[in-house]
BAFI-3210 file (N, C-alpha, C; in Angstrom, 3 decimals, decimal comma, padded with zeros to 6 digits):
// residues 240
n [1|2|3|4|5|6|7|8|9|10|11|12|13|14|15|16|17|18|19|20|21|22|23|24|25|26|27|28|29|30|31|32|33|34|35|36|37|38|39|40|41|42|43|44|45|46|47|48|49|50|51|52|53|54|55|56|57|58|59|60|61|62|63|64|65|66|67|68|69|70|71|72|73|74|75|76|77|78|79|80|81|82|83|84|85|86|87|88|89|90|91|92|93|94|95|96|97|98|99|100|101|102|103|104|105|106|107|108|109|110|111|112|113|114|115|116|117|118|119|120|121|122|123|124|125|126|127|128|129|130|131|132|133|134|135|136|137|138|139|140|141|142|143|144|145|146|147|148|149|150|151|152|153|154|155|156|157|158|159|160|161|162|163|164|165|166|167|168|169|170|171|172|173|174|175|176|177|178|179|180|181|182|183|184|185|186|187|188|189|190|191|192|193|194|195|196|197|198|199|200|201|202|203|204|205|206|207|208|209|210|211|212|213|214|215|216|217|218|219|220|221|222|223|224|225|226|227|228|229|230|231|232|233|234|235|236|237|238|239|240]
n.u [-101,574|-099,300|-097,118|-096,276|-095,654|-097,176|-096,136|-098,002|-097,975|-099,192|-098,632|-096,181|-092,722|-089,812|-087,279|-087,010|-086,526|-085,251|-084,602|-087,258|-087,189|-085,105|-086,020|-088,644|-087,028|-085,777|-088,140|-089,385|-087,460|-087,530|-089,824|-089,824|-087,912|-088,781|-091,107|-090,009|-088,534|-091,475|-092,412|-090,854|-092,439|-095,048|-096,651|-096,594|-095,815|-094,298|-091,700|-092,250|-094,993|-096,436|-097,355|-100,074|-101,593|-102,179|-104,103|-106,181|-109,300|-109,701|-107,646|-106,900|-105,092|-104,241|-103,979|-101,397|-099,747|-100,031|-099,451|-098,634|-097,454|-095,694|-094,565|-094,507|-092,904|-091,597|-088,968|-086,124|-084,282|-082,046|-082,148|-083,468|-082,349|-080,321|-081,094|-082,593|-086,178|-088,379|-090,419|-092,762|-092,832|-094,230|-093,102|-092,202|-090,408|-089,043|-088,075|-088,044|-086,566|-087,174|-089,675|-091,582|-093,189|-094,443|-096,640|-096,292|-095,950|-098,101|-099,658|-099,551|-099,299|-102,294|-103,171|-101,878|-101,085|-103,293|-104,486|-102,949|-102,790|-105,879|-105,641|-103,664|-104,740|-107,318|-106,125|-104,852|-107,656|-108,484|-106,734|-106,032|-108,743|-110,594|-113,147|-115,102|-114,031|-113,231|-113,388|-113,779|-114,250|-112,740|-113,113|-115,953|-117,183|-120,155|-120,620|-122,896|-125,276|-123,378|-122,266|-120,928|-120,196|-121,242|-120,607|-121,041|-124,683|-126,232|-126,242|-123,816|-123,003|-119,447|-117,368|-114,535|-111,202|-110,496|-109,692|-107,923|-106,208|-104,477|-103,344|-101,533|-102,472|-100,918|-099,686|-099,853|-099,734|-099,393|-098,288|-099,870|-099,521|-099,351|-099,373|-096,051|-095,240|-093,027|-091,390|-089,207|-088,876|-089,297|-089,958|-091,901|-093,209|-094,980|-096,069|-097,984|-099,592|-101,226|-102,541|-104,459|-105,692|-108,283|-108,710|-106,493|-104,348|-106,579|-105,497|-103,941|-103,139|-105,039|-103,409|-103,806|-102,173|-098,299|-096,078|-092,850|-090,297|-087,919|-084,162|-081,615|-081,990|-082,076|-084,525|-085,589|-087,278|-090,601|-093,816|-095,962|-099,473|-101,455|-100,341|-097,877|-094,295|-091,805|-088,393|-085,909|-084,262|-082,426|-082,944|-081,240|-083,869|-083,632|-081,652|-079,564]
n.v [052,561|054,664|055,779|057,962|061,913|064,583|067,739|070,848|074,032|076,935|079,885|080,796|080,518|080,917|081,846|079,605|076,697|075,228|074,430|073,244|071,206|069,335|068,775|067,402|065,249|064,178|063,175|061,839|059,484|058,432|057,496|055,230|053,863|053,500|052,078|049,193|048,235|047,883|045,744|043,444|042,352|042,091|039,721|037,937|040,615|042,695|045,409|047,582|046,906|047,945|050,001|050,079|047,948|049,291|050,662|049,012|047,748|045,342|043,761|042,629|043,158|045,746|047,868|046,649|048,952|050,152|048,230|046,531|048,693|050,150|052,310|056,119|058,863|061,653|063,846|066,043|065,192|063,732|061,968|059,621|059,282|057,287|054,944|051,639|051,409|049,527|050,621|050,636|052,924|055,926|058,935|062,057|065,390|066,953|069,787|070,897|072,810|075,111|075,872|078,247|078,674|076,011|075,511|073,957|071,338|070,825|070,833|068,620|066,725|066,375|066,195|064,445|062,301|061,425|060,585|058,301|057,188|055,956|054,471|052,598|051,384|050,218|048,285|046,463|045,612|044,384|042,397|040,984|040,546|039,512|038,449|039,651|042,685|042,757|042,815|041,086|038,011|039,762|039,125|038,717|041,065|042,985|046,506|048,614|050,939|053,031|053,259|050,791|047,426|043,902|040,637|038,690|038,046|039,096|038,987|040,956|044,169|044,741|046,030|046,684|045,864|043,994|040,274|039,798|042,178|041,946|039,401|037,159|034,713|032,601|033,409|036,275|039,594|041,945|043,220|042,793|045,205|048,190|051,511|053,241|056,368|058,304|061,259|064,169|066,375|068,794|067,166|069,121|070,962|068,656|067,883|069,755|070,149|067,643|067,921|069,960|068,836|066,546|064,244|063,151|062,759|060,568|058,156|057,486|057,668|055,581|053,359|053,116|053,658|054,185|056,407|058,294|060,005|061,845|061,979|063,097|060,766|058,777|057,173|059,206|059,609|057,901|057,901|058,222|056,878|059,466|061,779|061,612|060,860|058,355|058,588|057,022|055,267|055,500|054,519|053,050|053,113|053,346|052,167|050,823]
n.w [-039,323|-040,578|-040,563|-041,658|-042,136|-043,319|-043,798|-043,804|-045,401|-045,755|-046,296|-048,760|-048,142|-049,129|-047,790|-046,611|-047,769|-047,742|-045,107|-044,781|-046,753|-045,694|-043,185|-043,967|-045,269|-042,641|-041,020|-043,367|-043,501|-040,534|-040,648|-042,068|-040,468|-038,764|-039,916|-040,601|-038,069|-036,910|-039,217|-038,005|-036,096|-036,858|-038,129|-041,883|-043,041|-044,631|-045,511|-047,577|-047,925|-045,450|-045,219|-047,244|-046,047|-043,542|-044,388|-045,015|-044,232|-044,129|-042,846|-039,564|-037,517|-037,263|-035,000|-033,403|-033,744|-030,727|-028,834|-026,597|-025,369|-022,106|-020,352|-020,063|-020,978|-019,633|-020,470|-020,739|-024,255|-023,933|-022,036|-023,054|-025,612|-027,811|-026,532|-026,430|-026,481|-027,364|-028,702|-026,904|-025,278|-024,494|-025,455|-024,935|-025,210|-022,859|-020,444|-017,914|-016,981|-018,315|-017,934|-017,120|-014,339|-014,853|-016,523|-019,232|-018,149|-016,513|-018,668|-019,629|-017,649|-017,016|-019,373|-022,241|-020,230|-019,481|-021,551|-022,667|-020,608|-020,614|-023,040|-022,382|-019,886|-021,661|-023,472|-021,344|-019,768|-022,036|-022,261|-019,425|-018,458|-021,172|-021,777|-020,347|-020,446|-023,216|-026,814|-028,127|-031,640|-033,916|-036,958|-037,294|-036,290|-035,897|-036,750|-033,669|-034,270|-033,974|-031,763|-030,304|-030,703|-032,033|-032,093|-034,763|-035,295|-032,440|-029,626|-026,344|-026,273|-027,232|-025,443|-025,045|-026,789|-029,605|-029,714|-031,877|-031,538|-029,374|-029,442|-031,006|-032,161|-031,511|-029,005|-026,205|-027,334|-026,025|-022,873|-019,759|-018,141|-015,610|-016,808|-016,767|-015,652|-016,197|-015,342|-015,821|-013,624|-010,925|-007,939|-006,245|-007,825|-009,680|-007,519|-005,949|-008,939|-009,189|-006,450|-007,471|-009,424|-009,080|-010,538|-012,119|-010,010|-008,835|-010,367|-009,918|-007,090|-006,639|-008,115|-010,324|-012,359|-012,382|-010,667|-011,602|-010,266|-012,738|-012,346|-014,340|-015,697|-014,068|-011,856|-009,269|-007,141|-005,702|-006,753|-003,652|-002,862|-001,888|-002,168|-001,695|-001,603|-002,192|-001,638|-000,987|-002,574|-005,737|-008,630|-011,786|-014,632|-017,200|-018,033|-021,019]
ca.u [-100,499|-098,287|-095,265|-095,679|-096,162|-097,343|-095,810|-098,791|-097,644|-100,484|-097,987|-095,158|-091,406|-088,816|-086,059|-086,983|-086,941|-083,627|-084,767|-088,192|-087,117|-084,235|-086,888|-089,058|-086,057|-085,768|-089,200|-089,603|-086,349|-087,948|-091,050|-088,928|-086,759|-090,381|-091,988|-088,850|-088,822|-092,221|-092,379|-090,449|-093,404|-096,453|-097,209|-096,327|-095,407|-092,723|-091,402|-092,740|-096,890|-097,037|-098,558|-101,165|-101,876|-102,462|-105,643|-107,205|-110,283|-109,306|-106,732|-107,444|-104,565|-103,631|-104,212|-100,479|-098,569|-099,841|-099,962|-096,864|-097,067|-095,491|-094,145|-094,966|-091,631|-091,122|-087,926|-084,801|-084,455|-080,669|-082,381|-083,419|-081,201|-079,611|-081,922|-083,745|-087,150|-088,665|-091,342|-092,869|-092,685|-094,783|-092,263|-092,354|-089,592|-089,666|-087,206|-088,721|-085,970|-087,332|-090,963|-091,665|-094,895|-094,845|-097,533|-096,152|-095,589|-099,506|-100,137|-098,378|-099,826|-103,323|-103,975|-101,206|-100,723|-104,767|-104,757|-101,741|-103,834|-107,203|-104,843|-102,879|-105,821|-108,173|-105,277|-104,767|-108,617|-108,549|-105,928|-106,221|-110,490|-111,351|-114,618|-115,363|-113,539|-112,413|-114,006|-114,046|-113,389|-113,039|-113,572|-117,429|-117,871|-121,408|-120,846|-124,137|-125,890|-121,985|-121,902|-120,249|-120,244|-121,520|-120,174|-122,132|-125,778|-126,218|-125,235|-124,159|-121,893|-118,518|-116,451|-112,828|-110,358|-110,736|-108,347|-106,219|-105,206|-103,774|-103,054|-100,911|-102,924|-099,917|-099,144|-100,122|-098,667|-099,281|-098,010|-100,756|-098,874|-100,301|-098,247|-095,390|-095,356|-091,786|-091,612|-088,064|-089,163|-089,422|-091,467|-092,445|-094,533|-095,639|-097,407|-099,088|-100,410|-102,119|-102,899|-105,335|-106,453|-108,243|-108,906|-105,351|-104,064|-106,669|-105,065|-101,614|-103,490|-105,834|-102,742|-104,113|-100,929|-097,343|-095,376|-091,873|-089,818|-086,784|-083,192|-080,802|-082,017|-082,829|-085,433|-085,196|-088,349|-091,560|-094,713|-096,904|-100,749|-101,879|-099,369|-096,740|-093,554|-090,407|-087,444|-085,329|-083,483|-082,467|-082,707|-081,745|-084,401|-083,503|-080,425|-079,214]
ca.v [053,477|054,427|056,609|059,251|062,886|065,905|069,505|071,796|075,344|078,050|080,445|080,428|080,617|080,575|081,416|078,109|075,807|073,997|073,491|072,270|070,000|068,520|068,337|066,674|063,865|063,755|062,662|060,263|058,259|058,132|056,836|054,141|053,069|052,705|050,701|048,454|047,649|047,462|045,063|042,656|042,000|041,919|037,928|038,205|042,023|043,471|047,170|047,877|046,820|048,046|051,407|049,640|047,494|050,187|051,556|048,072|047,842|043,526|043,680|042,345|043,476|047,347|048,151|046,935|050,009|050,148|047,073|046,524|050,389|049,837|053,607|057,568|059,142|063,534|064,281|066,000|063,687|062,947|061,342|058,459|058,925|055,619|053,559|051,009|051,115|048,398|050,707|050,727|054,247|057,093|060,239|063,364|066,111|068,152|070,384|071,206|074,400|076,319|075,874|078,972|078,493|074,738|075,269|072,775|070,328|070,674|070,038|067,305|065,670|066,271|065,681|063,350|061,365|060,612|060,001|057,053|055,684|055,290|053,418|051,120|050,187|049,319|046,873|045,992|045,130|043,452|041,331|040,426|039,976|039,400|038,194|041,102|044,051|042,572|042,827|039,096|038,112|041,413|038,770|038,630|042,362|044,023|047,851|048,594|052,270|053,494|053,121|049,539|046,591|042,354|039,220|037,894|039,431|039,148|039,391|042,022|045,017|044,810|047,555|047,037|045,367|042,914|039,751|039,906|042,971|041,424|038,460|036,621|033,789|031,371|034,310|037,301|040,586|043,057|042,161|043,605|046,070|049,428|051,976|053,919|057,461|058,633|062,618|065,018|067,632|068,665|066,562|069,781|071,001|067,695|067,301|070,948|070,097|066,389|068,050|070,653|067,789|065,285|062,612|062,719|062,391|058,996|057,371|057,335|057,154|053,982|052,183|052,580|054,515|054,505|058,070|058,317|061,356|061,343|063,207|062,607|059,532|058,016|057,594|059,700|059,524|056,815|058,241|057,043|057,303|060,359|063,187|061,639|060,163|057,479|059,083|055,887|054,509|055,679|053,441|053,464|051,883|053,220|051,424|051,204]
ca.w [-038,972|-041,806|-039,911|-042,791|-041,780|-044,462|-043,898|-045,213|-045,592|-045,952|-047,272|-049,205|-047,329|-049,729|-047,276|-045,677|-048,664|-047,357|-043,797|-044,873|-047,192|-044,790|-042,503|-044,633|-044,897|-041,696|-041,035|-044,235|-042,671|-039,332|-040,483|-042,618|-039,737|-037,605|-040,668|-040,462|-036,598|-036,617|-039,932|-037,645|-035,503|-037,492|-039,171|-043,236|-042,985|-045,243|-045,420|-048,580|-048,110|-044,364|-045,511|-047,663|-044,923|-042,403|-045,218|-045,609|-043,739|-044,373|-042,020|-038,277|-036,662|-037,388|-033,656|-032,869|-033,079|-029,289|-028,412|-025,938|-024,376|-021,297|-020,230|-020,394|-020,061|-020,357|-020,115|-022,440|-025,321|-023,604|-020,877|-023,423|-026,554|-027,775|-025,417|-027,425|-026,246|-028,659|-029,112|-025,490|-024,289|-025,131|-025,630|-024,840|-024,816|-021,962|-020,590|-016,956|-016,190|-019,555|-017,978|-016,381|-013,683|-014,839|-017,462|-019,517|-016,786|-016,310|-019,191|-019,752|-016,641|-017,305|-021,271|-022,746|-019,322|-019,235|-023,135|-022,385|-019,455|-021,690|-023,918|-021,481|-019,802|-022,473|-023,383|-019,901|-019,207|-022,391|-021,880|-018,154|-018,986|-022,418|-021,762|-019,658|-020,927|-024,480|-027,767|-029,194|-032,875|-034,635|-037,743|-037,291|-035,412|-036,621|-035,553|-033,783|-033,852|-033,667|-030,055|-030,129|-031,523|-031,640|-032,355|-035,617|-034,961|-031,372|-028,056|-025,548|-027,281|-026,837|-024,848|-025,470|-028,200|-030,002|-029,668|-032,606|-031,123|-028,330|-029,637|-032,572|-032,666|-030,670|-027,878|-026,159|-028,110|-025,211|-021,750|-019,087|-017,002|-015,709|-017,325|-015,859|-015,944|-015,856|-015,264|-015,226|-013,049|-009,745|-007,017|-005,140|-008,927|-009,465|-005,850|-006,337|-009,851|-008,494|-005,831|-007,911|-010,477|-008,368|-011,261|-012,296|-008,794|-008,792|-011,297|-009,662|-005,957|-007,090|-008,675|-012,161|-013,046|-011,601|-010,919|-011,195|-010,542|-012,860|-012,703|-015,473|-016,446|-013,298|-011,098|-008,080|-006,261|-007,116|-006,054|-003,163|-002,469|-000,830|-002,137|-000,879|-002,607|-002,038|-002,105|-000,200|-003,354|-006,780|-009,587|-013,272|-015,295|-018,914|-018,847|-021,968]
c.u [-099,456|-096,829|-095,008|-096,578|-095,674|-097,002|-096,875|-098,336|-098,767|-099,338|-096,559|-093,637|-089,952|-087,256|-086,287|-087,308|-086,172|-083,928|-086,386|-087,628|-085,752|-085,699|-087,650|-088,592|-085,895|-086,998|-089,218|-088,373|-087,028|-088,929|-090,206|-088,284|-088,157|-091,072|-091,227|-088,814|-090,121|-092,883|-091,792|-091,320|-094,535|-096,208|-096,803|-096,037|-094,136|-093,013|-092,524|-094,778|-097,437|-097,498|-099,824|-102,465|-102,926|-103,849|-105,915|-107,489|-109,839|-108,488|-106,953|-106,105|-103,328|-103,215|-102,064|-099,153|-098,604|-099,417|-098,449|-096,468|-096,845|-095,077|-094,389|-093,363|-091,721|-090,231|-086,947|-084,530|-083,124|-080,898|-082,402|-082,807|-080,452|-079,883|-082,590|-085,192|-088,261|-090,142|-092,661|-093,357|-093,533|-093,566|-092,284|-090,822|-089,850|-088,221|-087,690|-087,803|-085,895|-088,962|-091,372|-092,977|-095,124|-096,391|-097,621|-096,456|-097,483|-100,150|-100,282|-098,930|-101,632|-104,191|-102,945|-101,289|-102,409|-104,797|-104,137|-102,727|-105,074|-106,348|-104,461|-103,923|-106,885|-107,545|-104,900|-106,216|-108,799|-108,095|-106,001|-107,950|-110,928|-112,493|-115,182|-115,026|-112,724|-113,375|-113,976|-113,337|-113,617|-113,121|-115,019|-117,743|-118,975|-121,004|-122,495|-124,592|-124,460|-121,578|-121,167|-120,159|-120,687|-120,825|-121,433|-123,417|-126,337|-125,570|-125,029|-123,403|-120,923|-117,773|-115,116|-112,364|-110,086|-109,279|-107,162|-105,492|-104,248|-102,839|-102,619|-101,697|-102,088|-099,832|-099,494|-099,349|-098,956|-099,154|-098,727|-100,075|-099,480|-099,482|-097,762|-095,103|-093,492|-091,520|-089,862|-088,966|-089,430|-090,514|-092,497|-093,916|-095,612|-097,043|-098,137|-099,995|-101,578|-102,524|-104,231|-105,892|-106,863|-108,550|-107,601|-104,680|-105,104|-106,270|-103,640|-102,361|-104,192|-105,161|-102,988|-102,763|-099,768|-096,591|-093,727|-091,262|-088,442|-085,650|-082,292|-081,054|-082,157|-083,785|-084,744|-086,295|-089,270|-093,020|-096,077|-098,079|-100,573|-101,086|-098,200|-095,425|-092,206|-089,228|-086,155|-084,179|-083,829|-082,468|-082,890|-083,208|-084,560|-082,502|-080,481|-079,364]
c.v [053,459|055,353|057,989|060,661|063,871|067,051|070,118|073,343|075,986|079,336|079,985|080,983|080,053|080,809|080,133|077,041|075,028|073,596|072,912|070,862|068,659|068,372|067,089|065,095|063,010|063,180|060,924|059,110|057,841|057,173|055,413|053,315|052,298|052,029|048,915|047,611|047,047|046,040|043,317|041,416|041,170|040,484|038,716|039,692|042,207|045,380|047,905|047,893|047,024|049,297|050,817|048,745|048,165|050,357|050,413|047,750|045,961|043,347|043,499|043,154|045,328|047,981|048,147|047,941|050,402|049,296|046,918|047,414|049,796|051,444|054,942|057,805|060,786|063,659|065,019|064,739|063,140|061,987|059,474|058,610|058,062|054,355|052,973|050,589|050,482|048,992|050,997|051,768|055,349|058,490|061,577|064,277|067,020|068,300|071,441|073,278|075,836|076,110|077,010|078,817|077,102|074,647|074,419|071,424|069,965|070,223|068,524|065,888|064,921|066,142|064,596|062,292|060,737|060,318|058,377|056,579|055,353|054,036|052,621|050,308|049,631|047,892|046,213|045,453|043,997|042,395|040,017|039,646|040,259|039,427|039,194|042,257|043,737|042,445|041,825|039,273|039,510|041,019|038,817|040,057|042,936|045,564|048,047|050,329|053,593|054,173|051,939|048,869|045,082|041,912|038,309|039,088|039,225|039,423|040,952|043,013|044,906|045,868|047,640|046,249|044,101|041,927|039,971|041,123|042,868|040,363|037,799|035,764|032,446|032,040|035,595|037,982|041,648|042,331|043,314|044,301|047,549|050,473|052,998|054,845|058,153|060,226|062,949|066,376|067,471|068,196|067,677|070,293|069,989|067,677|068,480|070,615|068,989|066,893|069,293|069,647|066,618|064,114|062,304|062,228|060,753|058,176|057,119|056,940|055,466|052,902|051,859|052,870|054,591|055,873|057,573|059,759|061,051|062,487|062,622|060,954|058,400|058,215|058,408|059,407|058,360|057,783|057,304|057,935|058,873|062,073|062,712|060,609|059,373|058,143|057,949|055,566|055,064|054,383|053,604|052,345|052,572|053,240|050,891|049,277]
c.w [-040,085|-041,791|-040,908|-041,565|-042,924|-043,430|-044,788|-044,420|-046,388|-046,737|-047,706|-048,123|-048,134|-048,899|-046,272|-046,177|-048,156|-046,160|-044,143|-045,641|-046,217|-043,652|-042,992|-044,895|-044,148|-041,403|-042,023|-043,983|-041,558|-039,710|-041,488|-041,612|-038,570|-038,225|-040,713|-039,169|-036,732|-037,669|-039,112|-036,786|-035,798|-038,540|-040,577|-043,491|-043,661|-045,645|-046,365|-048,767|-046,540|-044,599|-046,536|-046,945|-043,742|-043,012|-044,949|-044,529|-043,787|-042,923|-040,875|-037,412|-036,888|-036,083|-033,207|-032,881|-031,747|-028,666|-027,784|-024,462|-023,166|-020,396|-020,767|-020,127|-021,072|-019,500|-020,976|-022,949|-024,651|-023,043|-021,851|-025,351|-026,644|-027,116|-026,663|-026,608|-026,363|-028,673|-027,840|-024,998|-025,089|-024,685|-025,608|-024,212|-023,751|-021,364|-018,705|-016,580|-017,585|-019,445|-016,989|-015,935|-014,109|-015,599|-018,322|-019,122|-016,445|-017,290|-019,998|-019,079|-016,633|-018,390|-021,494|-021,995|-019,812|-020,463|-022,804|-021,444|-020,100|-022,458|-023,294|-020,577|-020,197|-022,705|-022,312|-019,815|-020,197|-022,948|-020,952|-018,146|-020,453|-022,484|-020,940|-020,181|-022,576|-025,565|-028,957|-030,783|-033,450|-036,485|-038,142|-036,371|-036,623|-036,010|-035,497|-033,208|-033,783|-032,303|-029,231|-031,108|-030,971|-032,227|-032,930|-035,576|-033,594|-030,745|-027,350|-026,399|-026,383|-026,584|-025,215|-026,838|-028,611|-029,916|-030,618|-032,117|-030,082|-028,278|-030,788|-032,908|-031,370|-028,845|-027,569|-026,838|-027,321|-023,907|-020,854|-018,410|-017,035|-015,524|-016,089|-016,540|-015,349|-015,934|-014,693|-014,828|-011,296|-008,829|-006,513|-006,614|-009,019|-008,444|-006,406|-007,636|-009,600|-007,384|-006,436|-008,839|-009,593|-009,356|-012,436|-011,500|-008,448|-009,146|-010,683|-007,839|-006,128|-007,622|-010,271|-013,208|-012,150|-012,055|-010,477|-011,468|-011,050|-012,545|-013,260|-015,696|-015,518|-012,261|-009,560|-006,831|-006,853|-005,876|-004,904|-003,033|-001,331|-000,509|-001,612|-002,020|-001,711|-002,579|-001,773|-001,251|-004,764|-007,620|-010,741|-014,265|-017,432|-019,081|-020,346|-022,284]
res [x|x|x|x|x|x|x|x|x|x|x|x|x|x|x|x|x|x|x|x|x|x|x|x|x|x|x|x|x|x|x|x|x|x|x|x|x|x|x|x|x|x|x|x|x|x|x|x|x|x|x|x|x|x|x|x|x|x|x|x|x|x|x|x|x|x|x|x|x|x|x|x|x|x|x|x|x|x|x|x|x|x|x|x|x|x|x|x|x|x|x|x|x|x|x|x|x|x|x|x|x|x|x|x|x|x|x|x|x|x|x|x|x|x|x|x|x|x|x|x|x|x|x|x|x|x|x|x|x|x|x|x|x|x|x|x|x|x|x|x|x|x|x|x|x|x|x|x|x|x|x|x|x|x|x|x|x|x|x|x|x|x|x|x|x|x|x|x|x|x|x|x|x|x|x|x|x|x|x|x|x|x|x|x|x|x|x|x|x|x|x|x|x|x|x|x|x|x|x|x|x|x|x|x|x|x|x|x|x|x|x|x|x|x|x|x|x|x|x|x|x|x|x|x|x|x|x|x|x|x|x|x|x|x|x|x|x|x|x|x]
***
């Protein structure tokens, strides 16, 4: 992961040389201030050789720019502006009363959300079961047929992620929790959309995924099994 992002332009736009290239700024700071944080983390890591890093195939532990994810959250960026999220939260702007018919909102629920749950519980299974759902040393992995992988030249193929990704060596580096889906928008959309997607609606019925409904920045509702939701008690949880 190397935090850079290319602008390619197919044609030319000379009245928009000044906001690309401020753009452009903006970006190459961002990805600076995220090589920085994340430099803090990673064993022998400095600012300067974490994009060389990211390329080399040597490297056992590239994996942790996930490694941590604890939260989905779509909401206006106000909602979490100036929060320090140490990295945690998957982000998404959303803006629910400029979604006309909740097309957004759908899709939102049913591509990004299920992307984030593949992710949180690969690291979740192979955390909680290594030896079951974890993919051993990723020092000695053979890839086999490019449908998996072994440990050395045997054995069964391994399904999920290998330890160093999980692990420093002294201490876990992802803490198992099964992520929380934090949503600004209205419960009554919500229910209708899980209620037409039934294997999005499992993931939040089965406990694989928690639903929260937010309004300005706190929870309002938490969702329960079966279409149905907790409305009983607000609570902030992106205190500051």
């Amino acid at each position: 992961m190397t935090d850079k992002v290319t602008l390619y332009r197919d044609t030319a736009a000379p009245d928009h040389a000044a906001d690309l290239a401020q753009a452009q700024a903006w970006l190459a700071a961002a990805g600076t201030l995220a090589r920085t944080e994340r430099a803090l983390r990673l064993p022998g890591a400095r600012q300067a050789t974490l994009a060389r890093r990211a390329a080399d195939w040597a490297e056992v532990r590239p994996e942790w720019g996930l490694a941590g994810c604890a939260a989905f959250i779509a909401a206006p960026r106000s909602a979490t502006a100036g929060r320090d999220l140490q990295g945690r939260a998957f982000l998404h702007c959303y803006d629910w009363q400029a979604d006309k018919g909740f097309g957004t909102l759908e899709l939102i629920l049913t591509a990004p959300v299920v992307v984030a749950s593949w992710i949180s519980l690969q690291y979740y299974g192979s955390t909680v079961a290594p030896q079951l759902f974890g993919g051993g040393n990723k020092l000695i992995h053979n890839v086999v047929a490019g449908i998996g992988v072994v440990e050395g030249n045997g054995g069964l193929l391994r399904p999920g992620l290998p330890i160093q990704t999980i692990h420093d060596g002294e201490a876990s580096a992802h803490d198992p929790l099964r992520l929380s889906v934090l949503v600004e928008a209205p419960i009554e959309a919500m229910t209708d959309i899980l209620r037409r997607h039934d294997g999005v609606r499992q993931l939040f019925d089965n406990g694989w995924l928690h639903l929260f409904a937010l309004k300005e920045g706190r929870v309002a509702a938490r969702y329960l099994p079966g279409l149905k939701w907790d409305t009983r008690e607000a609570v902030s949880v992106l205190a500051a």
